[in-house]
BALOBA-1460 file (C-alpha; in Angstrom, 3 decimals):
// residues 345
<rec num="1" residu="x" x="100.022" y="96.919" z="117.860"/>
<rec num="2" residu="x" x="100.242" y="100.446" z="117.463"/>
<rec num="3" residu="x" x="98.366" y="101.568" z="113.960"/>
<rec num="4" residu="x" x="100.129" y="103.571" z="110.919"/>
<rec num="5" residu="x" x="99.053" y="107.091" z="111.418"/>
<rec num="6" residu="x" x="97.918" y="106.947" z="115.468"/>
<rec num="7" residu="x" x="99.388" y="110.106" z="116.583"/>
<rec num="8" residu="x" x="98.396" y="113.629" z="118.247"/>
<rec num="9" residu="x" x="96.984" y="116.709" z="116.981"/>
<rec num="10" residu="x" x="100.007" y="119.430" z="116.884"/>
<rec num="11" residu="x" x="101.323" y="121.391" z="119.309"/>
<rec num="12" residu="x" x="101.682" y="124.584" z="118.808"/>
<rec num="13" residu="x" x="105.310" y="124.407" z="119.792"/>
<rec num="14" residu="x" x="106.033" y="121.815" z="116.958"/>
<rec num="15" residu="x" x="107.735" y="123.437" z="113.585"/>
<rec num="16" residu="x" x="105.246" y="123.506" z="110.525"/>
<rec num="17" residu="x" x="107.140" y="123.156" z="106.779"/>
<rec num="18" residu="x" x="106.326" y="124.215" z="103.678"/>
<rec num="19" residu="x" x="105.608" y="121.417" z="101.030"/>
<rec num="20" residu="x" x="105.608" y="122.466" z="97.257"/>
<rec num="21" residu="x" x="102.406" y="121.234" z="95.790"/>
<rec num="22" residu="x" x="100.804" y="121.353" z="92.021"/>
<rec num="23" residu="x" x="97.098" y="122.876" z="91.421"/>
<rec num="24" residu="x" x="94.345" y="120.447" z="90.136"/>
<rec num="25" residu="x" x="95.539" y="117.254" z="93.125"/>
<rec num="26" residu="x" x="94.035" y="116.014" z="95.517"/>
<rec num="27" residu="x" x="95.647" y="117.324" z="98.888"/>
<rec num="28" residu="x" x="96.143" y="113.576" z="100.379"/>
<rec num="29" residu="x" x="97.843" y="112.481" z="96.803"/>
<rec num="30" residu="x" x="99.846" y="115.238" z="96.663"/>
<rec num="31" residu="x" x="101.334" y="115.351" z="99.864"/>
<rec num="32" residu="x" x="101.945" y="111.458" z="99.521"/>
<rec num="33" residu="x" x="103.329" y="111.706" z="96.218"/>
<rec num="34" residu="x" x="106.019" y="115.087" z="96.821"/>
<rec num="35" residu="x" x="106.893" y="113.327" z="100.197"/>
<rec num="36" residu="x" x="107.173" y="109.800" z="99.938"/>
<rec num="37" residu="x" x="104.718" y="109.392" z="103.124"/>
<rec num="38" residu="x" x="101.941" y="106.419" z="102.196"/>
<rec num="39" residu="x" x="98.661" y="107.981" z="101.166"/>
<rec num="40" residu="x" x="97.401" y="106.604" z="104.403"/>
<rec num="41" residu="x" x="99.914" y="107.873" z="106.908"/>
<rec num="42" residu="x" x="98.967" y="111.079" z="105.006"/>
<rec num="43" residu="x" x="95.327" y="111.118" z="105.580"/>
<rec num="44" residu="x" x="95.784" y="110.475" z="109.188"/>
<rec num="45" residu="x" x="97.787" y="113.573" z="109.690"/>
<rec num="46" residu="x" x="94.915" y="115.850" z="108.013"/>
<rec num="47" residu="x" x="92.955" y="114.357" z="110.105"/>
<rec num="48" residu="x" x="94.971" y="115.296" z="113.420"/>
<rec num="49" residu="x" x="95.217" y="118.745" z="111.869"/>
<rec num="50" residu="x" x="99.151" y="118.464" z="111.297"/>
<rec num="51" residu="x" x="98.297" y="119.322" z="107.134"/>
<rec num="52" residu="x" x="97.068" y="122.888" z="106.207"/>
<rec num="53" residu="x" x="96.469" y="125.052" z="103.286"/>
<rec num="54" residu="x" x="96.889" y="128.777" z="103.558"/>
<rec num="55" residu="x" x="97.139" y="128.374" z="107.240"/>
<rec num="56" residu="x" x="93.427" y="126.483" z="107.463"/>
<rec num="57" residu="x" x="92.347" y="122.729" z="107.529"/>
<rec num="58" residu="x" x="90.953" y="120.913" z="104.833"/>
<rec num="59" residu="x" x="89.754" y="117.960" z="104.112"/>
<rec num="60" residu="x" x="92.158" y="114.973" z="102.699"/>
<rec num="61" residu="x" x="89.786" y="115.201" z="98.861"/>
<rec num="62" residu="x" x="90.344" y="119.285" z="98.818"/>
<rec num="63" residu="x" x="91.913" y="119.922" z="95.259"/>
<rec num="64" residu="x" x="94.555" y="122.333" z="95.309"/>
<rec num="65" residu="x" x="94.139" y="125.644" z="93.427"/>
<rec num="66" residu="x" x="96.987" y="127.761" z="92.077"/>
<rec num="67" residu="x" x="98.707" y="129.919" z="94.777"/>
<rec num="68" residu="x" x="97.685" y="127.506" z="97.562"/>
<rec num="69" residu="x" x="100.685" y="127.032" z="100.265"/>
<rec num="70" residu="x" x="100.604" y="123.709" z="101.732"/>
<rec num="71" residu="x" x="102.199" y="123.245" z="104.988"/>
<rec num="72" residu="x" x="103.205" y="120.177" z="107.394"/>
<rec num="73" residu="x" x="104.183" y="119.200" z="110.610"/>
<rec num="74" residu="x" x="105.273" y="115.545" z="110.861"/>
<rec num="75" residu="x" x="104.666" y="113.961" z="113.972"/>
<rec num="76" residu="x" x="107.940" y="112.856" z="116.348"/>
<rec num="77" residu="x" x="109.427" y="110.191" z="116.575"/>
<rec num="78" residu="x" x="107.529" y="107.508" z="117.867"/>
<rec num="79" residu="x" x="108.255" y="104.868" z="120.614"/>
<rec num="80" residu="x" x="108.823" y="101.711" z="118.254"/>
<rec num="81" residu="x" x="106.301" y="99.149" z="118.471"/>
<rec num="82" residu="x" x="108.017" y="96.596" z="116.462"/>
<rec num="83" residu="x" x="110.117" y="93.949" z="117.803"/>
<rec num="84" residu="x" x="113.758" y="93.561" z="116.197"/>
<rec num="85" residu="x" x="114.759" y="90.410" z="114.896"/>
<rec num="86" residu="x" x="118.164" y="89.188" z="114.131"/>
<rec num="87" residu="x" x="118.118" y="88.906" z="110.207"/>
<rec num="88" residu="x" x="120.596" y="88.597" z="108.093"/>
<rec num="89" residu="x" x="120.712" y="91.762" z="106.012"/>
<rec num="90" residu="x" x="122.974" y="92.944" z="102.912"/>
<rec num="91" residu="x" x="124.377" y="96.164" z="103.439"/>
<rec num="92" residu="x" x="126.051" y="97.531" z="100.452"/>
<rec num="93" residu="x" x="126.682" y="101.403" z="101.737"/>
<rec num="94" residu="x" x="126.033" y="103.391" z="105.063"/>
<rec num="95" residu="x" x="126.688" y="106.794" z="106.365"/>
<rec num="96" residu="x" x="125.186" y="108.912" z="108.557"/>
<rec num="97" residu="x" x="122.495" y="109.883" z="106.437"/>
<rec num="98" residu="x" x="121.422" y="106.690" z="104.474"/>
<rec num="99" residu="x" x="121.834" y="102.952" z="103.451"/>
<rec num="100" residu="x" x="121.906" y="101.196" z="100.511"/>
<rec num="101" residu="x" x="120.198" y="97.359" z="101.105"/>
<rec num="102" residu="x" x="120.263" y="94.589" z="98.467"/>
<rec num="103" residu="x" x="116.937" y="92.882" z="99.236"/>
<rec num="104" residu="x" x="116.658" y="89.015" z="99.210"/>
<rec num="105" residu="x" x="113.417" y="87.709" z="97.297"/>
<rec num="106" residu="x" x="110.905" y="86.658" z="100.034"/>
<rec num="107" residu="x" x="111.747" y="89.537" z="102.374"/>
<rec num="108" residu="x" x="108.853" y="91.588" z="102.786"/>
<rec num="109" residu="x" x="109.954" y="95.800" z="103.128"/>
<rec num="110" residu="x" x="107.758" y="96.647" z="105.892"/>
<rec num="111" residu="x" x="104.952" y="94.984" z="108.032"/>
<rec num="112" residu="x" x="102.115" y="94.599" z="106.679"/>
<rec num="113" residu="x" x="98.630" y="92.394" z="107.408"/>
<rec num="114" residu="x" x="99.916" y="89.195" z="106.892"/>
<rec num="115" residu="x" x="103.808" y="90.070" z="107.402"/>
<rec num="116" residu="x" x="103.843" y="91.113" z="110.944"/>
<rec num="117" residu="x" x="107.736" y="89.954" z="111.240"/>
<rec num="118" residu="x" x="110.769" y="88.595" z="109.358"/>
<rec num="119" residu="x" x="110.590" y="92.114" z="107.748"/>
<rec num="120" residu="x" x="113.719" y="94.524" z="105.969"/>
<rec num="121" residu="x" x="112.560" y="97.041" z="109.017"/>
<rec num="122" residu="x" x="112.436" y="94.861" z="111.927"/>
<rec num="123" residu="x" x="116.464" y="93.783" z="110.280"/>
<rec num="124" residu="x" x="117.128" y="97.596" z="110.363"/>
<rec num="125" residu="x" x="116.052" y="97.946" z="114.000"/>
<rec num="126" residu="x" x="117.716" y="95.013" z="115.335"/>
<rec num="127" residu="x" x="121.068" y="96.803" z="114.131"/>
<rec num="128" residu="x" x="120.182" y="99.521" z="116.142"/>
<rec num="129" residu="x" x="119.905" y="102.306" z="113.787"/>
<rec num="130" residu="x" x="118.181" y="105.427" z="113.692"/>
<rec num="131" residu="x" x="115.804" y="105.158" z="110.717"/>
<rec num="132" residu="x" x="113.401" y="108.490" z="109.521"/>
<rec num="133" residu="x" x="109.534" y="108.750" z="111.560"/>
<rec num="134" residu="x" x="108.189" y="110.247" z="108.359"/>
<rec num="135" residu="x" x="106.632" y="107.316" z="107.463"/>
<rec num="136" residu="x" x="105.387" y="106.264" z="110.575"/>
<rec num="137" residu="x" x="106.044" y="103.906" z="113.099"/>
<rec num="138" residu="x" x="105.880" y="100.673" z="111.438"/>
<rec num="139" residu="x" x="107.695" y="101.964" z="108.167"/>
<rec num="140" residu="x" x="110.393" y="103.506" z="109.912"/>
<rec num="141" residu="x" x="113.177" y="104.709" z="106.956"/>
<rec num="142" residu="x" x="111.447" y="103.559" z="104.135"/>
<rec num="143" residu="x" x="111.236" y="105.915" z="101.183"/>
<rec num="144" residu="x" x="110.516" y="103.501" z="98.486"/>
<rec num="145" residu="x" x="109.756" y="99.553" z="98.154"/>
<rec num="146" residu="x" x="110.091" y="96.445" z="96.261"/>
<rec num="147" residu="x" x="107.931" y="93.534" z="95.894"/>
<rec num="148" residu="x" x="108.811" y="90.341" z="98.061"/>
<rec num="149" residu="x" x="109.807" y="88.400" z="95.127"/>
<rec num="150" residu="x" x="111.960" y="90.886" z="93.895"/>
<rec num="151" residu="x" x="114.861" y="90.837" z="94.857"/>
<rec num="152" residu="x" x="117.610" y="93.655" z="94.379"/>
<rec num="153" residu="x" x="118.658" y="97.421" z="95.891"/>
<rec num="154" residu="x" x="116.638" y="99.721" z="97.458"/>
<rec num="155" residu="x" x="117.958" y="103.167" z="100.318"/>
<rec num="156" residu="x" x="116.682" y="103.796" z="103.492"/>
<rec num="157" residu="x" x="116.688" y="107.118" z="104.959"/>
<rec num="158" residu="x" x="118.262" y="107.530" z="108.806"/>
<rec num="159" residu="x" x="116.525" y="110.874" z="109.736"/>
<rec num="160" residu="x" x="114.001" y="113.007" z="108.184"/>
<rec num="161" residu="x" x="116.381" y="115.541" z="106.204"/>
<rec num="162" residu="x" x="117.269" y="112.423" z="103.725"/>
<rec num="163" residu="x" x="114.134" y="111.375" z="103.231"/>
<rec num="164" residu="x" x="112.439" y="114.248" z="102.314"/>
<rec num="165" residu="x" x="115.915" y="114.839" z="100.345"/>
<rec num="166" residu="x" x="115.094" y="111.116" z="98.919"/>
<rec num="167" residu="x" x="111.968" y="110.933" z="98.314"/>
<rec num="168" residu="x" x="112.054" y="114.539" z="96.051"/>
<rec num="169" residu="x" x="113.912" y="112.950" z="93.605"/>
<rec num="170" residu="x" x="111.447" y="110.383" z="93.160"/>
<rec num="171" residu="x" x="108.614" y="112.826" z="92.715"/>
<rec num="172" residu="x" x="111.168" y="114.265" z="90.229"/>
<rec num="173" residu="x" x="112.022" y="111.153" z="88.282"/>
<rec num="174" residu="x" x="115.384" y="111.985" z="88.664"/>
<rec num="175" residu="x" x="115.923" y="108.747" z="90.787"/>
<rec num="176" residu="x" x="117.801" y="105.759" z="88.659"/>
<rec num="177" residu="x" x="115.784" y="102.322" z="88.603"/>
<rec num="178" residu="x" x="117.521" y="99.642" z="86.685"/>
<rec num="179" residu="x" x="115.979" y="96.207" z="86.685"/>
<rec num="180" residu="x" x="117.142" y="93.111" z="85.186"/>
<rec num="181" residu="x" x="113.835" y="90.289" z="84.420"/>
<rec num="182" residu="x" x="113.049" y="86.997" z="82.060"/>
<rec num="183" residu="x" x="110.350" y="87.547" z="80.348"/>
<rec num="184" residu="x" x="107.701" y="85.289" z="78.453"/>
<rec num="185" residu="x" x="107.651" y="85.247" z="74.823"/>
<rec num="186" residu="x" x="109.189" y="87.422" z="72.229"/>
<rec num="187" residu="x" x="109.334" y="91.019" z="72.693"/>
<rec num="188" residu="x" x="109.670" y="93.009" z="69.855"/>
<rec num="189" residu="x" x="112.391" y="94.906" z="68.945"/>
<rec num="190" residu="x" x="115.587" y="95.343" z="70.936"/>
<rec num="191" residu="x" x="114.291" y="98.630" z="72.969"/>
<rec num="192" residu="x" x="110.950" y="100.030" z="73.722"/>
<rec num="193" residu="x" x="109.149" y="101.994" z="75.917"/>
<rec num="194" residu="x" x="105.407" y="101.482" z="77.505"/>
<rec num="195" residu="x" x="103.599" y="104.618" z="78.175"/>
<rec num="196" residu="x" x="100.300" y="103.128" z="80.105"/>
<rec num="197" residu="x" x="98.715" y="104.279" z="83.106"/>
<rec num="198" residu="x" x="98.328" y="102.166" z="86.448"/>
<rec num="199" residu="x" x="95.505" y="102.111" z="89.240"/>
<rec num="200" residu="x" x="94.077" y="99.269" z="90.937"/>
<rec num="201" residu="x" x="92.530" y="96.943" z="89.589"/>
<rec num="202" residu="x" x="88.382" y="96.808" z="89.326"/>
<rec num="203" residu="x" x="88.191" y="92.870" z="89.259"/>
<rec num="204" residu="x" x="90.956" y="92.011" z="91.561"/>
<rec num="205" residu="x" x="92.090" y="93.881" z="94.480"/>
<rec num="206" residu="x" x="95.678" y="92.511" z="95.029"/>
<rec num="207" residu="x" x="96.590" y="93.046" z="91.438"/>
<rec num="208" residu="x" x="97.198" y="96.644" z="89.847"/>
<rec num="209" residu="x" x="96.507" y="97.030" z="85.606"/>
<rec num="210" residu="x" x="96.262" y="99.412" z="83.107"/>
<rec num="211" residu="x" x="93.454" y="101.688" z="82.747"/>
<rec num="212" residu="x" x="93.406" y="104.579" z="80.271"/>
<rec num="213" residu="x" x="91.953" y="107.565" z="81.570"/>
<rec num="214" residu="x" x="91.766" y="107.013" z="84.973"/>
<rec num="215" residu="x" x="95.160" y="105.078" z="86.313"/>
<rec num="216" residu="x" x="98.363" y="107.181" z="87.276"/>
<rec num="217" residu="x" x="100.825" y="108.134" z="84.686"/>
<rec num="218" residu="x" x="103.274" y="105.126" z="84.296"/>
<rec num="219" residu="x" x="106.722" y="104.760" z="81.875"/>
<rec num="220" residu="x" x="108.771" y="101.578" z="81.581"/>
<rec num="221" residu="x" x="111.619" y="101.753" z="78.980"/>
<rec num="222" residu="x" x="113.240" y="98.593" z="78.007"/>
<rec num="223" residu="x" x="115.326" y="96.454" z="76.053"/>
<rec num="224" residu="x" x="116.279" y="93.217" z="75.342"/>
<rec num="225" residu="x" x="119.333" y="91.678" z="76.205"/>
<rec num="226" residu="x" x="119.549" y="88.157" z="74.618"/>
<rec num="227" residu="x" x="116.433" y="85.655" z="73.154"/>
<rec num="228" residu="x" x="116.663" y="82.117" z="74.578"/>
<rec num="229" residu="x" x="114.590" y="80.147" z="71.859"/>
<rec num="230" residu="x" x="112.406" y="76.891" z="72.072"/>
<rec num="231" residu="x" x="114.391" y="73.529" z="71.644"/>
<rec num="232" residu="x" x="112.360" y="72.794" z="68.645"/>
<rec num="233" residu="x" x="111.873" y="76.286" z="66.687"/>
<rec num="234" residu="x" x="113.981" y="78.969" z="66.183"/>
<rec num="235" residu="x" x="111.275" y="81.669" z="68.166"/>
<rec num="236" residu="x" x="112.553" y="82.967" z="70.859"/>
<rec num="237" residu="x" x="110.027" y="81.112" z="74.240"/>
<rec num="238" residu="x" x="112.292" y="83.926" z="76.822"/>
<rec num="239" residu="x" x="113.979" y="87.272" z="76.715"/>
<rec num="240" residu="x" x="116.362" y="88.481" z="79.306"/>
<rec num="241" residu="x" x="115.346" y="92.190" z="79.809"/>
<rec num="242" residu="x" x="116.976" y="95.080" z="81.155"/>
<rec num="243" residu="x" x="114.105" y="97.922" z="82.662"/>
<rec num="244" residu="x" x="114.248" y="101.194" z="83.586"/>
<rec num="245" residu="x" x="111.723" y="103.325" z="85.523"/>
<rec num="246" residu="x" x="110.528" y="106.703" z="84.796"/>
<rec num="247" residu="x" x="108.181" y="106.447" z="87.433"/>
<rec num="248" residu="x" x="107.413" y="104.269" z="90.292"/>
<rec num="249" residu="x" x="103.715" y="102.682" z="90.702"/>
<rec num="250" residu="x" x="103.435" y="99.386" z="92.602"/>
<rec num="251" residu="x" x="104.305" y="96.474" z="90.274"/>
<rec num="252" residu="x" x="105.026" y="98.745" z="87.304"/>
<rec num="253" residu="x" x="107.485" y="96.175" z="85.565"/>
<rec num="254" residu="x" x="105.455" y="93.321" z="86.098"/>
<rec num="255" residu="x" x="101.878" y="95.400" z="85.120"/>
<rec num="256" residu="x" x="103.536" y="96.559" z="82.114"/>
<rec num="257" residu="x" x="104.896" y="93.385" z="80.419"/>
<rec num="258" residu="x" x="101.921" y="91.498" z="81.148"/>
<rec num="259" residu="x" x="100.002" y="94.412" z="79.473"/>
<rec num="260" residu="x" x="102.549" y="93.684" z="76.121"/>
<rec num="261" residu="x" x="102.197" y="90.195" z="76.352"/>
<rec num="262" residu="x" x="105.210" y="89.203" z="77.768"/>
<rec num="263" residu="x" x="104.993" y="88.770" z="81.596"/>
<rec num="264" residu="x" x="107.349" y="87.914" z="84.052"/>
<rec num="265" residu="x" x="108.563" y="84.348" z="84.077"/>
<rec num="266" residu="x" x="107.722" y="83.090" z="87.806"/>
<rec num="267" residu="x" x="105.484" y="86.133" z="88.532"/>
<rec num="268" residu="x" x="102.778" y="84.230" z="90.386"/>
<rec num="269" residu="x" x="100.265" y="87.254" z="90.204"/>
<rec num="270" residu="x" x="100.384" y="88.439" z="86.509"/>
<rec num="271" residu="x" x="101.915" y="84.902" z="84.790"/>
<rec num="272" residu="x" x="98.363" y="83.761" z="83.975"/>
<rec num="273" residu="x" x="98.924" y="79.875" z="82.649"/>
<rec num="274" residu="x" x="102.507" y="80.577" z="82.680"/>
<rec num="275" residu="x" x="103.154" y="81.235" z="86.694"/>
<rec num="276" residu="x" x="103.774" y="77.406" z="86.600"/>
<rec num="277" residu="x" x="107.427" y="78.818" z="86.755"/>
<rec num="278" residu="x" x="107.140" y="80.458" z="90.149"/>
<rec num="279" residu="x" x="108.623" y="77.243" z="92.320"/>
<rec num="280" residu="x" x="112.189" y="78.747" z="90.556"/>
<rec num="281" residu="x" x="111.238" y="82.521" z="92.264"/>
<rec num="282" residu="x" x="109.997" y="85.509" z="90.296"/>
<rec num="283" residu="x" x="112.836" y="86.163" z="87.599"/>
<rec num="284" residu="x" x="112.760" y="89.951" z="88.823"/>
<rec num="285" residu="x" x="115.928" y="92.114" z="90.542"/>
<rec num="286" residu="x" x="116.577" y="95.551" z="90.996"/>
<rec num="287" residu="x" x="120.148" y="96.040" z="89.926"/>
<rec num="288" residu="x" x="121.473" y="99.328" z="89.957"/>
<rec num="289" residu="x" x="120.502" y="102.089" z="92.062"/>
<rec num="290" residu="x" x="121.688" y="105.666" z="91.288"/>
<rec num="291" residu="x" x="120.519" y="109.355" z="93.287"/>
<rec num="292" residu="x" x="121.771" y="112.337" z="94.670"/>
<rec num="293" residu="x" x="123.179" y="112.493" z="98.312"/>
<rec num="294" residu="x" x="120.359" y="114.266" z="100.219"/>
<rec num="295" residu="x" x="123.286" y="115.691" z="102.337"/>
<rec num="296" residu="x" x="126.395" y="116.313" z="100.060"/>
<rec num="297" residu="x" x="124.962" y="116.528" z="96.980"/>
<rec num="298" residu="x" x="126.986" y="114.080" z="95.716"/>
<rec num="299" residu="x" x="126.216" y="111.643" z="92.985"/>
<rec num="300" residu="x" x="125.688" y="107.797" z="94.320"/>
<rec num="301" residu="x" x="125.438" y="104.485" z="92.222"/>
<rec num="302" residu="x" x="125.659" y="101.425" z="93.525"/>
<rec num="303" residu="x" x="124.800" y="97.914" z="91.614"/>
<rec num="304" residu="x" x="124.015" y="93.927" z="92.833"/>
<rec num="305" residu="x" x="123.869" y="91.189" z="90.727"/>
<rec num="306" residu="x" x="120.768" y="89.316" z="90.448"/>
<rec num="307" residu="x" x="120.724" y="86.466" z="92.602"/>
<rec num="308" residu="x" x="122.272" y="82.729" z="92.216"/>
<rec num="309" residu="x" x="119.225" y="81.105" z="91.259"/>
<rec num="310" residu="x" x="118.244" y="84.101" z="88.314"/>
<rec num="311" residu="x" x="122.263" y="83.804" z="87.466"/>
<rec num="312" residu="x" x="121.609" y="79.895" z="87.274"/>
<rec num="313" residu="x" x="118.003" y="79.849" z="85.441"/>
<rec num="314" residu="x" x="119.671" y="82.170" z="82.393"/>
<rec num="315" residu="x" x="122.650" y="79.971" z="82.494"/>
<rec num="316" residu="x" x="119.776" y="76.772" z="81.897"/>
<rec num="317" residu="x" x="118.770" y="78.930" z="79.398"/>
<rec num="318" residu="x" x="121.808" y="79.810" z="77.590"/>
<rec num="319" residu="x" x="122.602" y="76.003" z="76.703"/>
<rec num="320" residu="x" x="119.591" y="76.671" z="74.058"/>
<rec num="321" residu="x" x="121.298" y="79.197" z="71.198"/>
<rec num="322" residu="x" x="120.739" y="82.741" z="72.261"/>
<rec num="323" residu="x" x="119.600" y="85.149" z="69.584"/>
<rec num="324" residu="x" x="121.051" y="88.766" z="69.305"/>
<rec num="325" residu="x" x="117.810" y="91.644" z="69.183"/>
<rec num="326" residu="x" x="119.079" y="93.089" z="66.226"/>
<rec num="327" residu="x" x="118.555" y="89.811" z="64.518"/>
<rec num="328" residu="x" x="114.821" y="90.385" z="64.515"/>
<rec num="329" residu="x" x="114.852" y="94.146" z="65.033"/>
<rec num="330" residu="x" x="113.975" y="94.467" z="60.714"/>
<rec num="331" residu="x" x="111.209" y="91.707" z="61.059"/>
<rec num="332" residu="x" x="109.578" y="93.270" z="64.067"/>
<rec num="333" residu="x" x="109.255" y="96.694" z="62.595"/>
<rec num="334" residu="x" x="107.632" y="94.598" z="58.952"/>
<rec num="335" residu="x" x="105.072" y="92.981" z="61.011"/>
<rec num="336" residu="x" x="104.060" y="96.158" z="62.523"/>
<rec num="337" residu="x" x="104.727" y="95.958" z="66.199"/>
<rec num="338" residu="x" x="106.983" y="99.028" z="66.723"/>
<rec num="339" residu="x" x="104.434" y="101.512" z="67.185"/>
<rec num="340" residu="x" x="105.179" y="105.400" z="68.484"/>
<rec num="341" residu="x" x="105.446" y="105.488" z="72.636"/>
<rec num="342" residu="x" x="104.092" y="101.542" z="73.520"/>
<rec num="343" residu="x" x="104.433" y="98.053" z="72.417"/>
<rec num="344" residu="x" x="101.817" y="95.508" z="71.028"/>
<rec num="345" residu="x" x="102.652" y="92.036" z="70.857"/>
């Protein structure tokens, strides 16, 4: 199989692009980050010389300096290597430009080592359609992902204008992320918002975590729909959630509540004692998706309900007495747990 990134130096023929980048990043990190590419795919086109800076090469680690111009020149189209497979796929809006998928939980995005098929992009090709090469040839179309076990909306780009369209607006934040979860435990206060940091983690290589002064730049805000309390107390054991993004690192809901104390009920990687509830699926969706039309300009929203089993878990739930946030809003600011841009629990 055919590697992310294996591709030519460019021709001289080929059309170069200016890319807007800020001083003080790395080049790779940059370019990955303003155009949605994965860091990876990015690194091998510096390497093939299709990446330059004031007209020269440099390396993937060169760190930009004001005035720098930063130019591109994506490779073609590939040849697909991948296989299409007849999956089933959700398909809430198409045009020529772009579609909007509702992901099932348990579909991986792309393949990956260790998802090789039954992937969203292997459904895409077997539909025949003409996803964006920006991201290579075995992430055909995708701008942006979500975990396996989440389930919920995400857009694919069809050719290379929407995605780089696409995937500015996510550099920019300006890209609407609404997820619904169950949480553990009682999070304080009807609204809040975590301001922590993300990298990877130092002990554990398939987890991410918070690490102050040297992560990326990470902002969950959130509140709390309803409290489902123990059978035997009156505290709250769940809350049903409502996130929103600011920005986008890998995990960032999941990192985040675990980092307040309250992690996602079925999350098998950050539920600690509690992923006992992970047989019921990661309680996890992305519901409502809203951006710009790369093409028209015009503004797009579209929204999925979470899944039967979530809809079924909080209707379990509900047969307990749910409490209203504002109930406790009063007592969590007295004990002290409101504090100024993050949570403690």
């Amino acid at each position: 199989m055919m590697k992310d990134g294996e591709f030519a130096a460019a021709p001289r023929r080929e059309s170069w692009r200016e890319v807007s980048l800020e001083a003080g990043e790395r080049l790779d990190a940059a370019l990955a980050e303003r155009t949605g590419l994965s860091r990876a795919f990015v690194q091998k086109m510096i390497q093939a010389d299709r990446v330059r800076v004031n007209g020269r090469e440099r390396k993937a680690n060169y760190r930009l300096r004001p005035g720098d111009q930063a130019s591109m020149c994506p490779p073609p189209p590939p040849v697909s290597v991948l296989t299409p497979e007849n999956i089933p796929l959700d398909v809430i809006y198409e045009d020529g430009d772009l579609l909007v998928v509702n992901k099932p939980r348990g579909m991986v995005v792309h393949p990956a080592p260790g998802a090789w098929t039954g992937t969203l992009v292997h459904a895409l090709l077997y539909r025949g359609r003409e996803l964006s090469a920006l991201n290579g040839p075995v992430r055909p179309g995708i701008v942006h992902r979500i975990d396996k076990d989440t389930s919920g909306l995400l857009v694919v780009a069809k050719n290379d204008a929407a995605h780089h369209g696409l995937a500015s607006q996510i550099q920019a934040h300006s890209m609407r992320r609404l997820y619904r979860a169950v949480v553990w435990g009682l999070a304080p206060g009807p609204a809040g918002t975590i301001d922590a940091p993300i990298s990877r983690s130092l002990h554990d290589r398939k987890k991410m975590s918070v690490q102050p002064g040297r992560g990326r730049a990470a902002i969950t805000h959130y509140r709390v729909l309803r409290y489902f309390p123990r059978r035997s107390e009156q505290k709250p054991a769940c809350a049903e959630i409502s996130a929103r993004l600011e920005t986008g690192r890998t995990h960032q809901i999941r990192v985040h509540m675990d980092y307040i104390g309250h992690p996602v009920l079925g999350d098998p990687l950050y539920g600690g004692r509690r992923h006992f509830m992970a047989e019921r699926g990661q309680m996890l969706h992305a519901e409502t998706l809203g951006f710009r039309h790369p093409r028209t300009g015009a503004e797009l929203e579209f929204h999925a309900p979470p899944p039967p089993d979530f809809a079924a878990l909080l209707d379990f739930f509900s047969v307990k007495t749910s409490i209203a946030p504002e109930k406790t809003l009063k007592k969590a600011a007295a004990d002290g747990k409101i504090m100024r841009g993050c949570l403690r629990s």
